[in-house]
PyMOL commands that place a pseudoatom at each C-alpha (Angstrom):
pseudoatom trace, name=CA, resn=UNK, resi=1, chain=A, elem=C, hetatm=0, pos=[87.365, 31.652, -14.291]
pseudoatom trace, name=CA, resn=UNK, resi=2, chain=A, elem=C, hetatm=0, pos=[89.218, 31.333, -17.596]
pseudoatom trace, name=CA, resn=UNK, resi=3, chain=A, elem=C, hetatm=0, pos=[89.837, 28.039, -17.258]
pseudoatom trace, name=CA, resn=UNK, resi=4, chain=A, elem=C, hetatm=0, pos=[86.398, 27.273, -16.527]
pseudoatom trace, name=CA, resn=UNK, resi=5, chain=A, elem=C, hetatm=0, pos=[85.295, 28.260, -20.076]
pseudoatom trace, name=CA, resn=UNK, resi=6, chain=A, elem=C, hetatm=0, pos=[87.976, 26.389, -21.811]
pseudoatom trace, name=CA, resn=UNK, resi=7, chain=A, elem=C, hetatm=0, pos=[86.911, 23.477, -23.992]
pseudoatom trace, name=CA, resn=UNK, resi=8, chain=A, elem=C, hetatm=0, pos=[87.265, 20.362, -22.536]
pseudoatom trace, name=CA, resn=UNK, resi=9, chain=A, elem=C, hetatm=0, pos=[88.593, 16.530, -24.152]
pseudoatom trace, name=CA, resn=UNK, resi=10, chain=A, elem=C, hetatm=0, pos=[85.689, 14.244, -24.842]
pseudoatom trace, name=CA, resn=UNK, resi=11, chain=A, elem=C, hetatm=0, pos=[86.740, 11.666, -23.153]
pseudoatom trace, name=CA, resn=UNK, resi=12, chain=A, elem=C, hetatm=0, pos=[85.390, 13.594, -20.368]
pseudoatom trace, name=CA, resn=UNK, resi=13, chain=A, elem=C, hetatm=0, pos=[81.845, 12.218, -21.294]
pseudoatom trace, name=CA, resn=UNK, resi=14, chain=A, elem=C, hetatm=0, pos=[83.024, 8.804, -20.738]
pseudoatom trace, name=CA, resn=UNK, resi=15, chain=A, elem=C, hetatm=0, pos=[85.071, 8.940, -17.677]
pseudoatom trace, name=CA, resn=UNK, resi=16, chain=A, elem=C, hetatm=0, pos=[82.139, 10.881, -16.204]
pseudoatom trace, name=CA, resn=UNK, resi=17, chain=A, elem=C, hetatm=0, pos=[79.576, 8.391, -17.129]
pseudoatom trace, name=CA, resn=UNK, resi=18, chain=A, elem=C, hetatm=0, pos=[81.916, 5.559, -16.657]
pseudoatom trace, name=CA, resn=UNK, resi=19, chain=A, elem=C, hetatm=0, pos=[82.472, 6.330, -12.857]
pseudoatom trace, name=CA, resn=UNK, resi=20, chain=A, elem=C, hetatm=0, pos=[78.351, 7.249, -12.367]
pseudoatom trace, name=CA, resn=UNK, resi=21, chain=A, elem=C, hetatm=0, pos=[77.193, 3.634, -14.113]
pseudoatom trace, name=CA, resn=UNK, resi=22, chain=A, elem=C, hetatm=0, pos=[79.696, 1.747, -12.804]
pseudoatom trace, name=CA, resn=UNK, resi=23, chain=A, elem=C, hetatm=0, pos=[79.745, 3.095, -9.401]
pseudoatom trace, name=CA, resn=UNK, resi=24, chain=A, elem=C, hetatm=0, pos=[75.698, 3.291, -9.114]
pseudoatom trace, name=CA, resn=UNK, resi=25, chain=A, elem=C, hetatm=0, pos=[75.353, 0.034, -10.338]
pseudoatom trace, name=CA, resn=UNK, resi=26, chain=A, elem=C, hetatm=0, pos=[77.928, -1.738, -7.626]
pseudoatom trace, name=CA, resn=UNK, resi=27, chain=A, elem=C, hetatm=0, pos=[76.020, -0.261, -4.995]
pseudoatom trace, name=CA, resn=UNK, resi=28, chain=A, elem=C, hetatm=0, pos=[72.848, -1.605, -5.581]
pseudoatom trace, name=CA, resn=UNK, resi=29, chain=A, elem=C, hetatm=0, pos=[73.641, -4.838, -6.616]
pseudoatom trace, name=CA, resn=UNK, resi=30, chain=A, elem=C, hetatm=0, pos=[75.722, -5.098, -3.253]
pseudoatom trace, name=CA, resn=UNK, resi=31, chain=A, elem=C, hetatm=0, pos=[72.658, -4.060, -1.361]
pseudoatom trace, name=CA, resn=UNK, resi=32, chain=A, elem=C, hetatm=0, pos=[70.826, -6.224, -3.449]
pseudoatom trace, name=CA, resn=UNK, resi=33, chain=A, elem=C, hetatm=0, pos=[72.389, -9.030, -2.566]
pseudoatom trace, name=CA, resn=UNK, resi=34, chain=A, elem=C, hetatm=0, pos=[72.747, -8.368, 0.819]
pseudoatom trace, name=CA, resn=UNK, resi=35, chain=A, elem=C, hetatm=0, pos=[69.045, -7.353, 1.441]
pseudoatom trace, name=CA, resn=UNK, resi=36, chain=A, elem=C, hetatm=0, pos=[67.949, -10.938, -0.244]
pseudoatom trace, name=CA, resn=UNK, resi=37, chain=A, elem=C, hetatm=0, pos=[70.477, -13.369, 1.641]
pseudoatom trace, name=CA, resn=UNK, resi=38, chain=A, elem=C, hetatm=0, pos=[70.460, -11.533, 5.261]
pseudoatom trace, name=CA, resn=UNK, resi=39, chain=A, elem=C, hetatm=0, pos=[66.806, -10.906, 6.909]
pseudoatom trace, name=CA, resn=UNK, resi=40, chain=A, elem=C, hetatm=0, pos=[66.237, -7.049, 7.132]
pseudoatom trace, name=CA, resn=UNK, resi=41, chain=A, elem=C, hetatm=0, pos=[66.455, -4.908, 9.239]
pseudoatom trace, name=CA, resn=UNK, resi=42, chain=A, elem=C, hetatm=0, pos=[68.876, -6.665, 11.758]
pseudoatom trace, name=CA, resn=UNK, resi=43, chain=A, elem=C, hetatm=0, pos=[70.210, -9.313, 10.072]
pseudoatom trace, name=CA, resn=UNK, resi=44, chain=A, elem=C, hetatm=0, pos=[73.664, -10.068, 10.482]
pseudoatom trace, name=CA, resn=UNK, resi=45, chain=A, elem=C, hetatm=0, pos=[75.936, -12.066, 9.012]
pseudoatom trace, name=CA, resn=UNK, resi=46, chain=A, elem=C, hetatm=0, pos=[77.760, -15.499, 10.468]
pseudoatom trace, name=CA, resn=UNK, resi=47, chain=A, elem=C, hetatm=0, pos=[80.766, -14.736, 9.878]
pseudoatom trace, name=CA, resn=UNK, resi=48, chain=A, elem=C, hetatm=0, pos=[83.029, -11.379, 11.557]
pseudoatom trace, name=CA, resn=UNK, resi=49, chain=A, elem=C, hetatm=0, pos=[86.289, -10.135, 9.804]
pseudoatom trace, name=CA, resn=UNK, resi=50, chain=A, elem=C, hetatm=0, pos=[88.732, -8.970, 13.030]
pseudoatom trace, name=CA, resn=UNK, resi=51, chain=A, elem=C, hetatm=0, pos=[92.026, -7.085, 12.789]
pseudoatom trace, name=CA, resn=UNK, resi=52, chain=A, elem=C, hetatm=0, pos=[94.547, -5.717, 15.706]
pseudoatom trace, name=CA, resn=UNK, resi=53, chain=A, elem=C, hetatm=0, pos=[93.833, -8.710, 17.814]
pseudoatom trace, name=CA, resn=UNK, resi=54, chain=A, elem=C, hetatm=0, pos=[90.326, -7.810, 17.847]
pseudoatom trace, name=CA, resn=UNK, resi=55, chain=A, elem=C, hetatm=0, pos=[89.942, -4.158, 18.175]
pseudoatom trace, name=CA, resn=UNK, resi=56, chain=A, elem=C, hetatm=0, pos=[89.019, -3.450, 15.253]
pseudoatom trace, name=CA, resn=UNK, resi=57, chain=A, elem=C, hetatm=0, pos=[85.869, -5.688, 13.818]
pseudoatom trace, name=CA, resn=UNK, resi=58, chain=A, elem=C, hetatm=0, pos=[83.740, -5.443, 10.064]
pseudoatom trace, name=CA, resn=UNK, resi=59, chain=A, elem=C, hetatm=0, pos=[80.638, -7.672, 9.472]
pseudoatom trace, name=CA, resn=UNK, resi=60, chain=A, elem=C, hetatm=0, pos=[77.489, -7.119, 7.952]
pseudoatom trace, name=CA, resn=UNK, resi=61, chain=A, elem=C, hetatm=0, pos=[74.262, -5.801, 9.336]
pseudoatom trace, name=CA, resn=UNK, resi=62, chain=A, elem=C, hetatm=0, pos=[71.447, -4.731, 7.545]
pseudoatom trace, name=CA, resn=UNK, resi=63, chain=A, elem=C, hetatm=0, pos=[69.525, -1.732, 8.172]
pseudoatom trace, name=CA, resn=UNK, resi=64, chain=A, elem=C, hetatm=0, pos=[67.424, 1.236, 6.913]
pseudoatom trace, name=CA, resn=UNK, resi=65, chain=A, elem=C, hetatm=0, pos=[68.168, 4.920, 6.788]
pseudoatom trace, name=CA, resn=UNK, resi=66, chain=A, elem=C, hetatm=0, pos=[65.472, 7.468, 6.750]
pseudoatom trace, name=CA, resn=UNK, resi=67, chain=A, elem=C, hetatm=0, pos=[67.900, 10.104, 7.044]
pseudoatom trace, name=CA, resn=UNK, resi=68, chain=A, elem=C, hetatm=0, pos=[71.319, 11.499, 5.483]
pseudoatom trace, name=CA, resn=UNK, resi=69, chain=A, elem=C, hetatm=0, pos=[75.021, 10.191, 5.688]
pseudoatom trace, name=CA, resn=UNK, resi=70, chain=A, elem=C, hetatm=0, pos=[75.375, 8.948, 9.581]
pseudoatom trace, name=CA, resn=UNK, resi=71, chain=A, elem=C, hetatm=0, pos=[71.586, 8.866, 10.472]
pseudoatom trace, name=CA, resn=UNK, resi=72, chain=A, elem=C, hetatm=0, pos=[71.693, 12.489, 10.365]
pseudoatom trace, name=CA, resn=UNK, resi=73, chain=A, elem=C, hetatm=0, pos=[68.356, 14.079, 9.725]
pseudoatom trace, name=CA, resn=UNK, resi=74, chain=A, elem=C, hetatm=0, pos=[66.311, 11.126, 10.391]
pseudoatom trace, name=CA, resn=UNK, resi=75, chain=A, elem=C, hetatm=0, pos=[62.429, 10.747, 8.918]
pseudoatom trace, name=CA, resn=UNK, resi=76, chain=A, elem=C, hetatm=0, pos=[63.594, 13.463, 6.394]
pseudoatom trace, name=CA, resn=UNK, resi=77, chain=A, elem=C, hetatm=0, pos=[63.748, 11.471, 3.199]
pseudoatom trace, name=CA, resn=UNK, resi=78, chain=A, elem=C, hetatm=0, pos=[61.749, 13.395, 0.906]
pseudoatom trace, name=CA, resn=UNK, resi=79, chain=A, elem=C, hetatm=0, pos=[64.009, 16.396, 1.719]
pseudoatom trace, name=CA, resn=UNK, resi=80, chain=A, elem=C, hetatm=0, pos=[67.238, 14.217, 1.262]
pseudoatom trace, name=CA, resn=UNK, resi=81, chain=A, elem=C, hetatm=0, pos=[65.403, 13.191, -1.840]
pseudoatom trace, name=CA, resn=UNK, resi=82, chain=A, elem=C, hetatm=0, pos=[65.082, 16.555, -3.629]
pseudoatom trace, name=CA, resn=UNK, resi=83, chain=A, elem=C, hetatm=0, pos=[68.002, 17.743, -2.478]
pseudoatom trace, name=CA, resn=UNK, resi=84, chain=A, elem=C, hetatm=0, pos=[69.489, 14.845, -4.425]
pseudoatom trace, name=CA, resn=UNK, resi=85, chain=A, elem=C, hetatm=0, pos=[67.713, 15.435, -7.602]
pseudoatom trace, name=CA, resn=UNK, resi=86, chain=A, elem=C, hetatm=0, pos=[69.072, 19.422, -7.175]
pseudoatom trace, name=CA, resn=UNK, resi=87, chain=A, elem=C, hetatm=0, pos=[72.826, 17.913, -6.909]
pseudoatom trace, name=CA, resn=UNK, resi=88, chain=A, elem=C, hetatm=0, pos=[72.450, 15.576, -10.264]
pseudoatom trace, name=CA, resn=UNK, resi=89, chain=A, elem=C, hetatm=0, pos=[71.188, 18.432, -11.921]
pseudoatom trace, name=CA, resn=UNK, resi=90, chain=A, elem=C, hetatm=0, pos=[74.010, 20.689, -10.369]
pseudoatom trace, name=CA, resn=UNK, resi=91, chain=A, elem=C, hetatm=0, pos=[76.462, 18.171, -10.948]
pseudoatom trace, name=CA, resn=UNK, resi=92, chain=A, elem=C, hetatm=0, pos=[75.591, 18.175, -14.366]
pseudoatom trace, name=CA, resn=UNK, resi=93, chain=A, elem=C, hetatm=0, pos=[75.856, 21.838, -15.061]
pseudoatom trace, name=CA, resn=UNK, resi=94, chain=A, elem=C, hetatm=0, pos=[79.046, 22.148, -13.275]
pseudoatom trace, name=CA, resn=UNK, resi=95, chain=A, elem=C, hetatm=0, pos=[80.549, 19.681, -15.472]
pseudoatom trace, name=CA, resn=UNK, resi=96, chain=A, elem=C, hetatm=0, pos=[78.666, 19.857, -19.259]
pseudoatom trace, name=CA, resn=UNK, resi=97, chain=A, elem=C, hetatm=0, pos=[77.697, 23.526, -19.372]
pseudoatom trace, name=CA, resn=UNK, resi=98, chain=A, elem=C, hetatm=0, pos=[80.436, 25.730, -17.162]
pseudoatom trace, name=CA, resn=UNK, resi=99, chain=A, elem=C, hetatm=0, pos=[83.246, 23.344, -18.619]
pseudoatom trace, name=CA, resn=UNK, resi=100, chain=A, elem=C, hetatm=0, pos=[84.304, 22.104, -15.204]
pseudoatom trace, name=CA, resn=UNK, resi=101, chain=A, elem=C, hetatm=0, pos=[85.402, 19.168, -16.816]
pseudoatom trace, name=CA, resn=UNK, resi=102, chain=A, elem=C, hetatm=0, pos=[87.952, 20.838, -18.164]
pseudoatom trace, name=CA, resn=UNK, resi=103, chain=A, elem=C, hetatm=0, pos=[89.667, 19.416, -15.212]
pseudoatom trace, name=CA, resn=UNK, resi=104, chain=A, elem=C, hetatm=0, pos=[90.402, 15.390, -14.943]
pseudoatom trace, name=CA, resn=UNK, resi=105, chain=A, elem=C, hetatm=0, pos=[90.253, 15.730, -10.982]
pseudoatom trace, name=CA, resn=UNK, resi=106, chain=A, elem=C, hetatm=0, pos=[86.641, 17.341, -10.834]
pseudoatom trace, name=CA, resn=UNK, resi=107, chain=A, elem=C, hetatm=0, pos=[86.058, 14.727, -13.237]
pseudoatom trace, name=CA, resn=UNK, resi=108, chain=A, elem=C, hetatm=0, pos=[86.487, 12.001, -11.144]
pseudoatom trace, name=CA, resn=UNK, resi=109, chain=A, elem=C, hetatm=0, pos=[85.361, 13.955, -8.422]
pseudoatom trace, name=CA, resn=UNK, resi=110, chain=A, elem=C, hetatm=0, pos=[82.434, 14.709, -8.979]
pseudoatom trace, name=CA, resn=UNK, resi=111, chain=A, elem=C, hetatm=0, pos=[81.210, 10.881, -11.239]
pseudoatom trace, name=CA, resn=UNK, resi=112, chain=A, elem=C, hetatm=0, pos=[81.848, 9.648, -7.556]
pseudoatom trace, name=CA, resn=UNK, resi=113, chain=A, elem=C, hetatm=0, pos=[79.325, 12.051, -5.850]
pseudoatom trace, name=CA, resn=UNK, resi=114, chain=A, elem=C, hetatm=0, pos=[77.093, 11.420, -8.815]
pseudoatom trace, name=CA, resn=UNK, resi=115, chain=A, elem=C, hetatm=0, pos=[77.185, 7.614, -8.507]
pseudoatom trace, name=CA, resn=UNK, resi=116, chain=A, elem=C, hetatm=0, pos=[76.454, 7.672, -4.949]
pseudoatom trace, name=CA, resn=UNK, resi=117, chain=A, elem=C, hetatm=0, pos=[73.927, 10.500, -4.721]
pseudoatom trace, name=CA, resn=UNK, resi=118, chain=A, elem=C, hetatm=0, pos=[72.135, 7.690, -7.750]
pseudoatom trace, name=CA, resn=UNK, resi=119, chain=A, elem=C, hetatm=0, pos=[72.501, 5.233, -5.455]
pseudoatom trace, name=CA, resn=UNK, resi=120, chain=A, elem=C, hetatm=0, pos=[70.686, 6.757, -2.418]
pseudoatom trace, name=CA, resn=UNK, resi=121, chain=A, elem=C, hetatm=0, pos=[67.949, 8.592, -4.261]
pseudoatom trace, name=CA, resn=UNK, resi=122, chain=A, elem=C, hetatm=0, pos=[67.061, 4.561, -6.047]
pseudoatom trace, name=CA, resn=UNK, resi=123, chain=A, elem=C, hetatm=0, pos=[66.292, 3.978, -2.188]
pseudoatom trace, name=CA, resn=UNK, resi=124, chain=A, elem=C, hetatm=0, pos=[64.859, 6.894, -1.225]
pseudoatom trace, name=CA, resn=UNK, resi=125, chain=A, elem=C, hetatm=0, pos=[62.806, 6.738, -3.679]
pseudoatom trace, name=CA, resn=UNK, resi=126, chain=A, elem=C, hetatm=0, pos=[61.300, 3.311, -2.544]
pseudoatom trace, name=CA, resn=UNK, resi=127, chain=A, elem=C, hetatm=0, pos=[62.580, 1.496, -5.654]
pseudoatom trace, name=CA, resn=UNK, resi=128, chain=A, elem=C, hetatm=0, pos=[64.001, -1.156, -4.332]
pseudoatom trace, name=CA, resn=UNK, resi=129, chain=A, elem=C, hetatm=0, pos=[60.377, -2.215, -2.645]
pseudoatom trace, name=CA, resn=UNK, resi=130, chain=A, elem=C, hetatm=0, pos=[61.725, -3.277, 0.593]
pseudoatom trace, name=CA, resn=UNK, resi=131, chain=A, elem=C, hetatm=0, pos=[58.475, -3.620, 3.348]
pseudoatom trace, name=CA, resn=UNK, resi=132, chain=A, elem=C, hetatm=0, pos=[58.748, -3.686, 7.029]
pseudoatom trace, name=CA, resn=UNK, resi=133, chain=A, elem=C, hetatm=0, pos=[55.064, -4.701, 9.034]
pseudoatom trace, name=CA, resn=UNK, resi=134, chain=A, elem=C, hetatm=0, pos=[53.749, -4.084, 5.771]
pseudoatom trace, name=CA, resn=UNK, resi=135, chain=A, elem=C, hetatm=0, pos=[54.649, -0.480, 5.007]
pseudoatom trace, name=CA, resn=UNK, resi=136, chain=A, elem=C, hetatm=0, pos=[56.749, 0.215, 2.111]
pseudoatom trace, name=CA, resn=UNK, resi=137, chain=A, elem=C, hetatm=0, pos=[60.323, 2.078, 3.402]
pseudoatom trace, name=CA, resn=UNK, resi=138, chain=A, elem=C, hetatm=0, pos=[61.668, 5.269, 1.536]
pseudoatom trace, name=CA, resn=UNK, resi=139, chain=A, elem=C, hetatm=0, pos=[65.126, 4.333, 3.387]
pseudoatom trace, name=CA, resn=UNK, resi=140, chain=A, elem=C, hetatm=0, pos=[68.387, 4.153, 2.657]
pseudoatom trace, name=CA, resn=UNK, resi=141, chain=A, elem=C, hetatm=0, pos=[69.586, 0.444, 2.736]
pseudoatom trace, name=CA, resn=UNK, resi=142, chain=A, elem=C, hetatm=0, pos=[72.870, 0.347, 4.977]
pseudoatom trace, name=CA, resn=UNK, resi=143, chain=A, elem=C, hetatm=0, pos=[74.769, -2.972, 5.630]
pseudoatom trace, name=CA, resn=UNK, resi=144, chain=A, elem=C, hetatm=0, pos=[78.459, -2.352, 6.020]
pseudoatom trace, name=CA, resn=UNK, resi=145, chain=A, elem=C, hetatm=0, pos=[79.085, -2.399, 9.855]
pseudoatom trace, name=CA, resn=UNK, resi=146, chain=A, elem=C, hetatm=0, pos=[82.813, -1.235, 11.339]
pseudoatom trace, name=CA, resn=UNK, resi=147, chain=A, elem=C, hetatm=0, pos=[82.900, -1.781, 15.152]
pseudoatom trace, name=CA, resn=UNK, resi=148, chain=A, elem=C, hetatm=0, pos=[86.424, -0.211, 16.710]
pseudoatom trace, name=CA, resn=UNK, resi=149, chain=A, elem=C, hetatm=0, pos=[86.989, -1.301, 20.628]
pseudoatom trace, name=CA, resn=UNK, resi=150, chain=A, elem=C, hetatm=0, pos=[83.481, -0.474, 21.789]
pseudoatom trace, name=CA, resn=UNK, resi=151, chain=A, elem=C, hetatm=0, pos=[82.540, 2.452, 19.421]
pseudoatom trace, name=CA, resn=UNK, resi=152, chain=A, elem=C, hetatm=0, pos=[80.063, 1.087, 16.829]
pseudoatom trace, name=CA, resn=UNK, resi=153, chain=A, elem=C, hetatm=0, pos=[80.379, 3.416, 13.386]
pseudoatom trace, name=CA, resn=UNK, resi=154, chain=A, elem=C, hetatm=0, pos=[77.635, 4.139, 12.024]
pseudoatom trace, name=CA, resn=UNK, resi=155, chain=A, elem=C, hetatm=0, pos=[76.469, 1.922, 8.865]
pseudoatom trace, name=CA, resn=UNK, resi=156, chain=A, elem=C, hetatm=0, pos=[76.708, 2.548, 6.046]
pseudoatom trace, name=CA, resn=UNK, resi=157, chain=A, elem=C, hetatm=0, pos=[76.850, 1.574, 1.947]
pseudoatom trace, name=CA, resn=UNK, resi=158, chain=A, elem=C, hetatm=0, pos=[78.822, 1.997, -0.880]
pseudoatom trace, name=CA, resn=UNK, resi=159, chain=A, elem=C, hetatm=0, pos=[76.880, 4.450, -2.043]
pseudoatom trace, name=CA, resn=UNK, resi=160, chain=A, elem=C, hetatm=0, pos=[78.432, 6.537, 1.542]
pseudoatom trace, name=CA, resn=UNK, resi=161, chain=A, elem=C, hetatm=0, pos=[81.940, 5.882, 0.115]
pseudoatom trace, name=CA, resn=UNK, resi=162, chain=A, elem=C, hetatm=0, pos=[81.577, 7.020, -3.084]
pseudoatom trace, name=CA, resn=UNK, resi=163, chain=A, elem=C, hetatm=0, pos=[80.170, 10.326, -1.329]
pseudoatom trace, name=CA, resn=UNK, resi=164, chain=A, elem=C, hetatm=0, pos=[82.249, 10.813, 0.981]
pseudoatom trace, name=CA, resn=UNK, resi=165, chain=A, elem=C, hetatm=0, pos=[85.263, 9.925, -1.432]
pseudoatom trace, name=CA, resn=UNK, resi=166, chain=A, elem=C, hetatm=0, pos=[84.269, 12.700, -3.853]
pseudoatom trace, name=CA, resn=UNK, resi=167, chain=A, elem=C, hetatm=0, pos=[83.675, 15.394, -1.038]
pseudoatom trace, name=CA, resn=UNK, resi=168, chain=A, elem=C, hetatm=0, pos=[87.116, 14.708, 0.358]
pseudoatom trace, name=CA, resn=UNK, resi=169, chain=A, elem=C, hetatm=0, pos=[88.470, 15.205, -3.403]
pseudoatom trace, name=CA, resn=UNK, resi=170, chain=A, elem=C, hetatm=0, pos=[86.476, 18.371, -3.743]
pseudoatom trace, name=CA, resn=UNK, resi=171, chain=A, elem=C, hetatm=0, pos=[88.258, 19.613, -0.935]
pseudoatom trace, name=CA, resn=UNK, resi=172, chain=A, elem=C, hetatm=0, pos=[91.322, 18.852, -2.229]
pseudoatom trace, name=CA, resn=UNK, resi=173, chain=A, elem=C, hetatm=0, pos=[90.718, 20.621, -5.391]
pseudoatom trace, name=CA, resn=UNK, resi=174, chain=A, elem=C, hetatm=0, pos=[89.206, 23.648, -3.941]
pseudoatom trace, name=CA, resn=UNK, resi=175, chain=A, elem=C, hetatm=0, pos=[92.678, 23.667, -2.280]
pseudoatom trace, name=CA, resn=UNK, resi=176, chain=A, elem=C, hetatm=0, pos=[94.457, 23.576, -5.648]
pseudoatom trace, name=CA, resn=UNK, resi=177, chain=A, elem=C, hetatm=0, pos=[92.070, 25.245, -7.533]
pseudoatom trace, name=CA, resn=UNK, resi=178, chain=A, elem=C, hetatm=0, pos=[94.040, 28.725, -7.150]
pseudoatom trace, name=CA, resn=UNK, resi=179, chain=A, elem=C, hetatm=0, pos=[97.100, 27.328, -8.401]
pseudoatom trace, name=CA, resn=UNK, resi=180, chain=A, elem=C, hetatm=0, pos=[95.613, 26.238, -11.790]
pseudoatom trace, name=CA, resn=UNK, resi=181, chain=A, elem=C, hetatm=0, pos=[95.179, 29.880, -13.113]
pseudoatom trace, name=CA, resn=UNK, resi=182, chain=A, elem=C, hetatm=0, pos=[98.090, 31.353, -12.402]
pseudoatom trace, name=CA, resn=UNK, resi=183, chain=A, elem=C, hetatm=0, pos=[100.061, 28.101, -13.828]
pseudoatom trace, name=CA, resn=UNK, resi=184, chain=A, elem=C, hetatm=0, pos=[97.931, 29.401, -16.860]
pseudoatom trace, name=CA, resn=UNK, resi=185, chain=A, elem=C, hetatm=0, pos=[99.149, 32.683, -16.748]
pseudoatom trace, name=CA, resn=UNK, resi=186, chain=A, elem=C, hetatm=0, pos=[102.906, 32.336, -16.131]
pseudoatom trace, name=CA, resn=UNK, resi=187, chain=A, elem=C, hetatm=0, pos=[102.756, 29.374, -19.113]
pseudoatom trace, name=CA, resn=UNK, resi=188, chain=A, elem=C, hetatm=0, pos=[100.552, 31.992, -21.462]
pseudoatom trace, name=CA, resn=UNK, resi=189, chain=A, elem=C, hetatm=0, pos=[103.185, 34.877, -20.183]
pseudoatom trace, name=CA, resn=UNK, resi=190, chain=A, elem=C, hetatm=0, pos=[105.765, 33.115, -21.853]
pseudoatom trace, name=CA, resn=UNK, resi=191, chain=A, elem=C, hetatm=0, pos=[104.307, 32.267, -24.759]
pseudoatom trace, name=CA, resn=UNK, resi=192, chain=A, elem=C, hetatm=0, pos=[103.911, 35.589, -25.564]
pseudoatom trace, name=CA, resn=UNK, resi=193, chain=A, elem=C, hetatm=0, pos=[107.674, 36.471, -24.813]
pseudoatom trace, name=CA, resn=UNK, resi=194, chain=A, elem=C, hetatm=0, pos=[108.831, 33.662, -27.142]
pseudoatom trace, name=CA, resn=UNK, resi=195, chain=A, elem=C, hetatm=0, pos=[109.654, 35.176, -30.405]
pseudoatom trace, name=CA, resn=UNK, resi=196, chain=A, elem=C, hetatm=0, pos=[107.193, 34.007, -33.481]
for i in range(1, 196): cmd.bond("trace and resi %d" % i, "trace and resi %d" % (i + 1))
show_as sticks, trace
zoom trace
């Protein structure tokens, strides 16, 4: 917990909001882009991008997501919605007030789950003013399609890989996390042996 407390560098404030504007703003342009050439939902693009003779296909496919990461939870997007706004504010805690930013890696880690959780709650929060039959959609816009023999993944957005990016770091670093203190303690140890 030590390490927690210690004073962090900065340049912490701009990596962090380097990543989140950065990262938030590639994902909705993309979907912007994507949305306004390809009709919605269903359209797909002409052209398909094929590797290991086939097998393995990427195109894109546009579609809406009233749900979480993979469709789970679907019709659910107020839910998703808060629980967004509770991770920003989290996020920001974590960070800024308990001086997790102390560390580079959580960092990174966590201006990745920042950017993406942005990028999600724009949608869910209707922003982007996409209408299907008339009714404005508090969805998720999803366009990046991966097809692998005859198992169609999910789709999904940039927003998903900065998300699921950060939770795979945050893994990681929960991993290493008990290392960092005692590193601390044997470097502290013998600084106090060394003669003054």
């Amino acid at each position: 917990m030590e390490s927690i407390k210690q004073p962090f560098p900065q340049s912490r404030y701009w990596v962090f909001s380097l990543l989140v504007i950065s990262g938030a703003f590639w994902d909705l342009y993309s979907k912007l882009v994507v949305f306004s050439s390809l009709k919605y939902p269903g359209g797909v693009s002409n052209w398909t991008q094929s590797w290991l003779g086939g097998w393995m296909q990427f195109r894109l496919y546009t579609s809406f997501n009233e749900g979480a990461l993979w469709g789970i939870g679907q019709g659910f997007t107020a839910v998703f919605a808060g629980l967004s706004l509770l991770a920003v504010l989290g996020i920001i805690f974590w960070l800024f007030v308990f001086r997790g930013a102390a560390s580079l890696w959580l960092t990174i880690t966590l201006g990745l789950v920042m950017a993406g959780t942005l990028g999600n709650l724009y949608d869910r929060l209707g922003w982007h003013e996409c209408e299907v039959a008339g009714r404005q959609l508090f969805a998720v816009r999803d366009f990046l399609s991966f097809t692998f023999g005859n198992y169609h993944y999910p789709i999904f957005n940039f927003a998903d890989v900065f998300l699921v990016t950060g939770a795979i770091m945050l893994g990681l670093y929960s991993f290493l996390m008990d290392v960092e203190p005692t590193d601390n303690a044997d470097s502290n140890a013998k600084n106090k042996q060394e003669p003054t």
